[in-house]
C-alpha positions as CSV (number, residue, x, y, z in Angstrom):
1,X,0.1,12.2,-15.8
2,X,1.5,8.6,-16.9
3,X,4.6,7.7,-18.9
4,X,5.8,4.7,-20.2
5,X,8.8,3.6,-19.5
6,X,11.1,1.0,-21.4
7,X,14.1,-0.7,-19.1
8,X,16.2,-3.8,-18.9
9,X,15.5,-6.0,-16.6
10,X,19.0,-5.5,-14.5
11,X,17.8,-1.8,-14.0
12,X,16.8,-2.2,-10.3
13,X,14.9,1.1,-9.8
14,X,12.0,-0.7,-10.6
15,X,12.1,-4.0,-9.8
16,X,14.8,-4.2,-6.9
17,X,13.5,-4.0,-3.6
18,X,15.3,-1.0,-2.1
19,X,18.8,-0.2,-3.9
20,X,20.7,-0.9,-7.6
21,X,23.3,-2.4,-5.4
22,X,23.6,-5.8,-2.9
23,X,22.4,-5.7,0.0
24,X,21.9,-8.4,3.0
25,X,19.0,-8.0,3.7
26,X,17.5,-8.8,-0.2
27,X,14.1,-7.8,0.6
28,X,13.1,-4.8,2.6
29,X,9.4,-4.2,1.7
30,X,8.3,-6.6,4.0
31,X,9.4,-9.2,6.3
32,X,10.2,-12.2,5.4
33,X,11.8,-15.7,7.1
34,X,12.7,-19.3,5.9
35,X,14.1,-19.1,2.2
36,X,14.0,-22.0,0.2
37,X,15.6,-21.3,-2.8
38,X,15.5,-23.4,-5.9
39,X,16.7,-22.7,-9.9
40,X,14.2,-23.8,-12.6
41,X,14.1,-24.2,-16.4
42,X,14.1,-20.7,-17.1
43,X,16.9,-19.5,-15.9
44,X,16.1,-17.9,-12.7
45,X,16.7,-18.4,-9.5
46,X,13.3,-18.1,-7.0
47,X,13.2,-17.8,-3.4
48,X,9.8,-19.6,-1.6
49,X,9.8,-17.8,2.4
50,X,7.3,-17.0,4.7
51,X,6.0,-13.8,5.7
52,X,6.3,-12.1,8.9
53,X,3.1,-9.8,9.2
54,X,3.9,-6.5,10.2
55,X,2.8,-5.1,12.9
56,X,4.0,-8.3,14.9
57,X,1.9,-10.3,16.8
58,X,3.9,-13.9,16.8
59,X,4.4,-16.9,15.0
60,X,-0.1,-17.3,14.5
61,X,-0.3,-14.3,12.1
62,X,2.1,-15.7,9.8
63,X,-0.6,-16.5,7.0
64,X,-0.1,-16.2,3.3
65,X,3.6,-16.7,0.8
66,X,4.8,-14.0,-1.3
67,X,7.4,-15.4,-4.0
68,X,10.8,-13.5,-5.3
69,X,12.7,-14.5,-8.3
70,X,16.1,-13.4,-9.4
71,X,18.5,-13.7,-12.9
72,X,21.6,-11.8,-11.7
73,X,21.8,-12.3,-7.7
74,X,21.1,-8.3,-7.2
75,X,17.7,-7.8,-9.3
76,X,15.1,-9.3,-7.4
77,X,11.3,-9.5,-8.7
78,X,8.6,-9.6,-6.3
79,X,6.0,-12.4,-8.1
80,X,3.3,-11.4,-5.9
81,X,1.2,-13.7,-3.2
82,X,1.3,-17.2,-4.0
83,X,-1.0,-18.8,-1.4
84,X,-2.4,-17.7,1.5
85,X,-4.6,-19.3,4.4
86,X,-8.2,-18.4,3.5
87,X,-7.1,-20.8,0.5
88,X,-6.9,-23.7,2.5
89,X,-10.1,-25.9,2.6
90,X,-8.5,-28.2,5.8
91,X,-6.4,-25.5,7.5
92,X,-7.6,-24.4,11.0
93,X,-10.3,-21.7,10.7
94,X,-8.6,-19.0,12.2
95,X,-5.6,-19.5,9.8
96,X,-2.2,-18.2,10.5
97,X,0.8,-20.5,11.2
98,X,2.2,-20.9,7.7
99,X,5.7,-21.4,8.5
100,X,8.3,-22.4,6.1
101,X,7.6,-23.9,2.8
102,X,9.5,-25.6,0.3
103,X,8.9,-26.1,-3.4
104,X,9.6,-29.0,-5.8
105,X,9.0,-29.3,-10.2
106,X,8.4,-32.8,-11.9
107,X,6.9,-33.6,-15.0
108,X,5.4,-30.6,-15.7
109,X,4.1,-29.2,-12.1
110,X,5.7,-27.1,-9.5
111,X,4.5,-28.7,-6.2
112,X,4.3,-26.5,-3.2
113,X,4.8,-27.5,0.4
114,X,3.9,-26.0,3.5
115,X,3.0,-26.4,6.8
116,X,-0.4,-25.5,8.7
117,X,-2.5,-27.2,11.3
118,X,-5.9,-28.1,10.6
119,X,-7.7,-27.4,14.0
120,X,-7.5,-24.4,17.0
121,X,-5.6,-26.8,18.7
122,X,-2.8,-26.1,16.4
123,X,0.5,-27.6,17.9
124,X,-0.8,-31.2,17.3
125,X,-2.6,-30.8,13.9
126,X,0.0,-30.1,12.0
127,X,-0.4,-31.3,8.4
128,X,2.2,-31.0,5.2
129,X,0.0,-29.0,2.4
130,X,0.6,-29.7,-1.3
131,X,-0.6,-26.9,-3.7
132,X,0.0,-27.3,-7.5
133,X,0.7,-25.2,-10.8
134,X,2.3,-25.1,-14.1
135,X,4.0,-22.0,-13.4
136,X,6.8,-21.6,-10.6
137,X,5.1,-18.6,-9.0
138,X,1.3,-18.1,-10.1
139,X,-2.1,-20.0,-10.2
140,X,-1.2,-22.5,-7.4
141,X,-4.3,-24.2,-5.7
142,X,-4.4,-26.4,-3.1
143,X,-4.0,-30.1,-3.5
144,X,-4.4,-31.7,0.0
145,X,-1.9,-32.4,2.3
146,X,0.2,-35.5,2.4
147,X,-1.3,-38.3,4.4
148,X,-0.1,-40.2,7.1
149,X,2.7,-38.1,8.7
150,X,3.0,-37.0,12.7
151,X,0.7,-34.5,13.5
152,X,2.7,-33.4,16.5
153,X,5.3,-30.9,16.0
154,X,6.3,-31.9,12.6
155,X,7.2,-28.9,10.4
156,X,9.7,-27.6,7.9
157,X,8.9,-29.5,4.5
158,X,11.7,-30.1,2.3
159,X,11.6,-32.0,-1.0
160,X,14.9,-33.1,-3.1
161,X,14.8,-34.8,-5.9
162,X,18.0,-36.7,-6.7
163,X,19.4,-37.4,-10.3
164,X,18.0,-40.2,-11.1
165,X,14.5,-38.2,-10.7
166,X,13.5,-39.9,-7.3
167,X,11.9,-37.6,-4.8
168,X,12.3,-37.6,-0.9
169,X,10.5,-36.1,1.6
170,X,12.3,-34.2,4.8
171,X,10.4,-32.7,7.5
172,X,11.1,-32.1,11.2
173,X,10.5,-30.2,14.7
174,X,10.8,-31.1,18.5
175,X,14.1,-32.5,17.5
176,X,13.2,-35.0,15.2
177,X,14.0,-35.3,11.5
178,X,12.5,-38.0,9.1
179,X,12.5,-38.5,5.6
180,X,12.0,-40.9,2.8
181,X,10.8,-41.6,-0.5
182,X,7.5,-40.0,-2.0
183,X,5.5,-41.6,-4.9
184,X,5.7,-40.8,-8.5
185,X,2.8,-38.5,-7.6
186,X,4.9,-35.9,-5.6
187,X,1.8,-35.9,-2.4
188,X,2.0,-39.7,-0.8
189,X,4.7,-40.9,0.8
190,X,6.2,-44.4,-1.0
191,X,6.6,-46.7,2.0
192,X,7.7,-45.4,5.8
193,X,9.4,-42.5,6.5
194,X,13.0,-43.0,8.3
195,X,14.6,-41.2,11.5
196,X,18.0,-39.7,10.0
197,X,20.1,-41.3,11.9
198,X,23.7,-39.4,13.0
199,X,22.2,-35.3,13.5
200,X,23.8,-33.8,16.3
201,X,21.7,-31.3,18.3
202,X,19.0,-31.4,15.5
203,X,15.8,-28.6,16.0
204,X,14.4,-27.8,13.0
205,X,14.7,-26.6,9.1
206,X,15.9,-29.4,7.0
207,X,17.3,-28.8,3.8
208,X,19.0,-31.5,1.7
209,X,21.1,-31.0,-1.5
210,X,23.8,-33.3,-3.2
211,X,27.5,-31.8,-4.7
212,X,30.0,-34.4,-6.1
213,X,27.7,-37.1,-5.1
214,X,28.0,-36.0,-1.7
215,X,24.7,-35.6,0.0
216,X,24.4,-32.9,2.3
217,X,21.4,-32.3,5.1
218,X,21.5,-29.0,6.6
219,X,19.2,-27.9,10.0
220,X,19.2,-25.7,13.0
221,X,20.5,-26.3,15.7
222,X,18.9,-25.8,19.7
223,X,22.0,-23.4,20.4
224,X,19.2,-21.4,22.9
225,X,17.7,-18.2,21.5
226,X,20.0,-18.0,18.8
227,X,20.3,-21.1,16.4
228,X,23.5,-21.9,13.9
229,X,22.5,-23.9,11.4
230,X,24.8,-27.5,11.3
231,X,25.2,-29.9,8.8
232,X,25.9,-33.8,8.1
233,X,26.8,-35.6,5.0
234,X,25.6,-39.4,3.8
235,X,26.9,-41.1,1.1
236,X,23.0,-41.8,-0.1
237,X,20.0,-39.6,0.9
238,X,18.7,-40.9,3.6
239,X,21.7,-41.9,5.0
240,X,23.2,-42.4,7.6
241,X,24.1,-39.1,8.1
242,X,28.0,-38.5,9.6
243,X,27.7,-35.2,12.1
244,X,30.3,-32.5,10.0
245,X,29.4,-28.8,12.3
246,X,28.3,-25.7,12.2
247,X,28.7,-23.9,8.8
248,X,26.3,-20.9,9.8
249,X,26.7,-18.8,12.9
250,X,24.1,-17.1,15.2
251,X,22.4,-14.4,12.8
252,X,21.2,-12.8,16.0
253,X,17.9,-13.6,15.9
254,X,15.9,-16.4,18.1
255,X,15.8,-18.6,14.8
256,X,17.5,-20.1,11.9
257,X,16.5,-21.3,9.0
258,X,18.6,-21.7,5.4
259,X,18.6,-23.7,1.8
260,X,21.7,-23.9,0.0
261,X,21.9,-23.8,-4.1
262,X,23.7,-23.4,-7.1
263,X,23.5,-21.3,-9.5
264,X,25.4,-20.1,-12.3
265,X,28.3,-21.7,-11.1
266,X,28.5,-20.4,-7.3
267,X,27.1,-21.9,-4.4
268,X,24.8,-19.2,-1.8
269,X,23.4,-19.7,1.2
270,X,19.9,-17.9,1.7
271,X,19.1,-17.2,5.7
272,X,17.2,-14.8,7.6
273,X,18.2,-12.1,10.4
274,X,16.3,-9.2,12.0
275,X,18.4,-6.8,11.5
276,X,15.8,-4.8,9.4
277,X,13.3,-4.6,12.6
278,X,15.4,-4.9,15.1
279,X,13.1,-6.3,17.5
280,X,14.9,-9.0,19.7
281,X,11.7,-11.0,19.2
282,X,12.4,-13.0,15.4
283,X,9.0,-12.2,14.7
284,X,9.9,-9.7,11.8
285,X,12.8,-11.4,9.9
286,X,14.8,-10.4,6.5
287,X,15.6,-12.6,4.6
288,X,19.7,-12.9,3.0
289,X,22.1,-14.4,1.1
290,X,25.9,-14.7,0.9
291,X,28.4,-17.2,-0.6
292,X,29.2,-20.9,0.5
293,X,32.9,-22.0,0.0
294,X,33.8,-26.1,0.2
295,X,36.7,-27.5,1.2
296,X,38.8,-30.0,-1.0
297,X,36.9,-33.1,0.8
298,X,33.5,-31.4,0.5
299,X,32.9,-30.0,4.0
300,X,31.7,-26.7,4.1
301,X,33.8,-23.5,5.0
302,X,32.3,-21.3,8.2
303,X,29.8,-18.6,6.0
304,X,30.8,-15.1,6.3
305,X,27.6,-13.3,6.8
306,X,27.8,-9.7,5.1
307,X,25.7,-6.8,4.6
308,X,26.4,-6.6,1.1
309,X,25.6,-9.4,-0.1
310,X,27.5,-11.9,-3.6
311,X,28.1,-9.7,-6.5
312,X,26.1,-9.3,-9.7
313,X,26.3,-12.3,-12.7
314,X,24.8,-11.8,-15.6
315,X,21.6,-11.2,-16.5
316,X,19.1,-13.0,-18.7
317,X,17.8,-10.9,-21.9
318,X,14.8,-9.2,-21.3
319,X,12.8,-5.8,-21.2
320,X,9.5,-5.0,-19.3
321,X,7.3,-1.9,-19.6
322,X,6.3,0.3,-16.4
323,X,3.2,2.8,-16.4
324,X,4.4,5.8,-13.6
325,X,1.8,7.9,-11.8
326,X,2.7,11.0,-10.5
327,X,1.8,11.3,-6.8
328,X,1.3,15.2,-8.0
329,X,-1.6,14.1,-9.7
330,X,-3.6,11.9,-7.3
331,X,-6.0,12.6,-4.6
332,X,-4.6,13.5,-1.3
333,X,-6.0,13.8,1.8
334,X,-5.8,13.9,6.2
335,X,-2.5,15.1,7.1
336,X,-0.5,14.4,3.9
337,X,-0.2,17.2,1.7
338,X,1.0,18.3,-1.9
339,X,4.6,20.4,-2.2
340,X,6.2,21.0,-5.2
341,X,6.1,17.8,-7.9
342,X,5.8,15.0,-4.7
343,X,4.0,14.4,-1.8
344,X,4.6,15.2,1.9
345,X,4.2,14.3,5.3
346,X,2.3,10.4,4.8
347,X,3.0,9.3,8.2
348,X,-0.5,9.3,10.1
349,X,-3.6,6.4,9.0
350,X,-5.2,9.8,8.4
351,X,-3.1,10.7,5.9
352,X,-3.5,9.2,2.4
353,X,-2.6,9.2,-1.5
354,X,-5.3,7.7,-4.0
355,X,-4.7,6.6,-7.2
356,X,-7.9,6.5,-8.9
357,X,-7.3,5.4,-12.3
358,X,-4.8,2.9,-12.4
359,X,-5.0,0.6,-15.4
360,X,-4.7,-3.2,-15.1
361,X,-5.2,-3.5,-19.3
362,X,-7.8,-5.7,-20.8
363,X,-7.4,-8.6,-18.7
364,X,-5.5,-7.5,-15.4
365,X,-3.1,-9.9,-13.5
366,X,-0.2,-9.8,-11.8
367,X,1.5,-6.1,-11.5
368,X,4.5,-4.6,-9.2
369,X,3.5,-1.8,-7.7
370,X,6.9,0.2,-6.6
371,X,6.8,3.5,-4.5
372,X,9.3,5.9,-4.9
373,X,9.7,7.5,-1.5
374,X,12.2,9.9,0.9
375,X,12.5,9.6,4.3
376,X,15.2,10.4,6.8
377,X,13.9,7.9,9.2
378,X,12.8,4.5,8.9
379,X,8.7,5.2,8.0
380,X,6.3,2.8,6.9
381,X,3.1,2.7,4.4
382,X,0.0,1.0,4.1
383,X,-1.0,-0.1,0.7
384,X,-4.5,-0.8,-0.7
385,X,-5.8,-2.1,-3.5
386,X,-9.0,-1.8,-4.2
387,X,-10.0,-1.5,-0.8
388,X,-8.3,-4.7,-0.1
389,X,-6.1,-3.7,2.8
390,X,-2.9,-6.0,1.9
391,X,-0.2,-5.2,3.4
392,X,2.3,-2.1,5.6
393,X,5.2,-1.9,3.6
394,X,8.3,-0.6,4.7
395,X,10.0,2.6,4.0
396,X,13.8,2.4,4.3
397,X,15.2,5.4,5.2
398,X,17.2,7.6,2.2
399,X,19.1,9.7,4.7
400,X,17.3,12.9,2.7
401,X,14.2,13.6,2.4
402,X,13.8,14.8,-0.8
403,X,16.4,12.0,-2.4
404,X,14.0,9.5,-3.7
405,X,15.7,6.8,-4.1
406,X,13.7,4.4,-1.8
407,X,11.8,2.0,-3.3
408,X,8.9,-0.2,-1.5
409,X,7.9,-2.8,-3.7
410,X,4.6,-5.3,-3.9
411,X,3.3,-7.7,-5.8
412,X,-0.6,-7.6,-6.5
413,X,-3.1,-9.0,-8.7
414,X,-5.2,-6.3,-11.0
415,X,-8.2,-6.3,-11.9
416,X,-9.0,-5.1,-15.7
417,X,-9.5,-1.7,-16.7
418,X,-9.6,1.0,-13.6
419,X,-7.8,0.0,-10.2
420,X,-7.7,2.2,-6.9
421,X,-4.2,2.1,-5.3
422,X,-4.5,4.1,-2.0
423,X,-1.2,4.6,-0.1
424,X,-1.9,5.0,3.5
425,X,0.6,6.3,6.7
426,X,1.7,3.5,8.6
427,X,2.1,5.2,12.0
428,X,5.9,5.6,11.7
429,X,8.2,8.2,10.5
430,X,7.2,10.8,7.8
431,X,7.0,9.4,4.1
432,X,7.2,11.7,0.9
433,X,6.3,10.6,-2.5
434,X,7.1,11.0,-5.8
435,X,5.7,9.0,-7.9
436,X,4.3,5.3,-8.5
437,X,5.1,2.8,-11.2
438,X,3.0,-0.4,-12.2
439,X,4.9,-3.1,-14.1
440,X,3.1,-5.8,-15.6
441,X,4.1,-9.8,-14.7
442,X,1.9,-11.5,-16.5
């Protein structure tokens, strides 16, 4: 049985991953590190981070981007994959390492940057990838990588353009940071990139903004296993930088990474922790945001990291139609088994719900598929799309098990007509099901 449903965009049940309240972390369906967080021309606020695979088997299977977009700081949208290794005609062939990434718009293209070596030998082949679109969070393709930069070490891309529409380039690792100008073509750098001069204790993950004509460059720091992210300021962006502290604390994970933005009229910080996985490894991150608060002079008050994350703002106009499938009336197999109106006991590989006839429409594209699930423990589920295996999603507990109000969300791309969503167990806890929905992007 399907039903349409109509809802406003703020409605969260089916577009929010996890609750229809804030939450640090943001996104729970999978794991995700290294925000970099920009506003664009239509309103919304997107969030470019990398993707922890789970399960976890180190920094080398990091290897594709998922995209997450936002109008009211609580709603966030999945936008679905948005590059991923196999994509890359240079990158090593046995993909992985795609670390943090940055993004960047000018004269009608959204330019994406990332990181990725281009041979086995990856620690010194480290190149700075450009991939291209019209659209913020879809159709990218690879454009080359940026010539001429240190192979060794060098990661971390960030790209600010100032106000008088010039663009810089920031990357760093191994504790060095350089940046300077790129060309009117947003992928060669315009002259010779600069050591920024005046970092104290300088690791990795620049990020560069400007408030009051105050230029700000933020970055981790090499505080051991658990980095605080410090910042300088410069009257001009390359500066010289003057040293100003740490404005972020440990998160308690072995890394740190953040962007700071406006929007709206507040300032946010967007970090990750591990508080989600709980590993003590950082190699399944969350990704979170809270406030920033400036002094009168323009430094930068110590953040308070929460678990609830800023309040709601207002939302843009908008409605967007969901097809739901009952998990009543799919195929179910192996150990999971049919009670009542939902689904039981998905826990096992064994055990499985198939979707047969899901419909993508006349042309297909871009769709959120959102799972409405109960679990008292923390379970996990294996999704797959037309017998693409693409990712374990995870299952946050509801505390009940027959209180659906969990939510595991994902972003895929449909083919037209009939599509076969199979939800898999993902070796955890038990998983019940009550239903699917399928909301259209594009």
């Amino acid at each position: 049985m399907k039903k349409i449903i109509a809802c406003q965009l703020a409605l969260c049940t089916l577009l929010i991953s996890g609750s229809c309240f804030s939450q640090n972390p943001f996104i729970t369906s999978i794991y995700t590190a290294d925000p970099s967080a920009h506003v664009w021309a239509d309103g919304r606020l997107y969030v470019y981070p990398s993707h922890d695979i789970d399960p976890a088997r180190g920094c080398d299977l990091m290897d594709r981007y998922h995209v997450y977009s936002t109008d009211d700081m609580v709603t966030w949208r999945d936008e679905g994959e948005i590059l991923n290794a196999s994509q890359v005609a240079w990158g090593r062939k046995e993909g992985g390492f795609m670390w943090a990434p940055d993004c960047a718009y000018k004269n009608g293209t959204y330019y994406y940057y990332f990181p990725h070596p281009s041979d086995t030998k990856w620690n010194n082949s480290w190149k700075i990838g450009v991939a291209t679109s019209k659209k913020p969070a879809s159709d990218f393709t690879s454009a080359g990588y940026i010539k001429g930069l240190d192979s060794s070490s060098m990661i971390d891309p960030c790209v600010f353009i100032d106000t008088d529409g010039q663009a810089y380039f920031y990357y760093g690792g191994g504790s060095k940071c350089s940046g300077g100008k790129l060309k009117d073509n947003m992928i060669e750098i315009d002259g010779t990139l600069q050591k920024m001069e005046g970092l104290v204790d300088f690791h990795e993950a620049t990020w560069v903004f400007k408030r009051n004509g105050i230029y700000y460059l933020t970055y981790a720091d090499n505080h051991g296993r658990e980095n605080q992210l410090r910042y300088a300021t410069s009257n001009g962006p390359l500066g010289p930088w003057k040293y100003q502290g740490v404005f972020l604390g440990s998160t308690d994970c072995d890394t740190n990474h953040g962007s700071v933005v406006e929007y709206k009229g507040k300032w946010y910080i967007f970090y990750h922790n591990q508080q989600l996985s709980n590993t003590g490894q950082g190699n399944l991150r969350s990704i979170c945001v809270d406030y920033v608060q400036f002094n009168e002079d323009g430094t930068i008050k110590l953040v308070e990291q929460t678990k609830t994350g800023p309040s709601a703002i207002a939302a843009l106009p908008g409605v967007k139609k969901s097809i739901r499938y009952e998990a009543e009336k799919a195929d179910v197999s192996g150990g999971a088994t049919l009670t009542g109106n939902y689904v039981t006991n998905l826990k096992e590989a064994s055990s499985a719900i198939t979707f047969p006839r899901v419909n993508g429409g006349k042309k297909g594209g871009r769709a959120t598929i959102t799972i409405a699930h109960a679990n008292v423990a923390y379970g996990r589920i294996r999704l797959v799309v037309n017998g693409v295996d693409l990712s374990f999603l995870n299952a946050m507990s509801t505390a009940d098990a027959t209180t659906f109000t969990g939510k595991a969300m994902f972003t895929v791309k449909l083919k037209a007509g009939d599509n076969t969503i199979r939800l898999e167990g993902g070796g955890k806890e038990l998983i019940n099901v009550d239903y699917i929905t399928i909301t259209p992007l594009d």
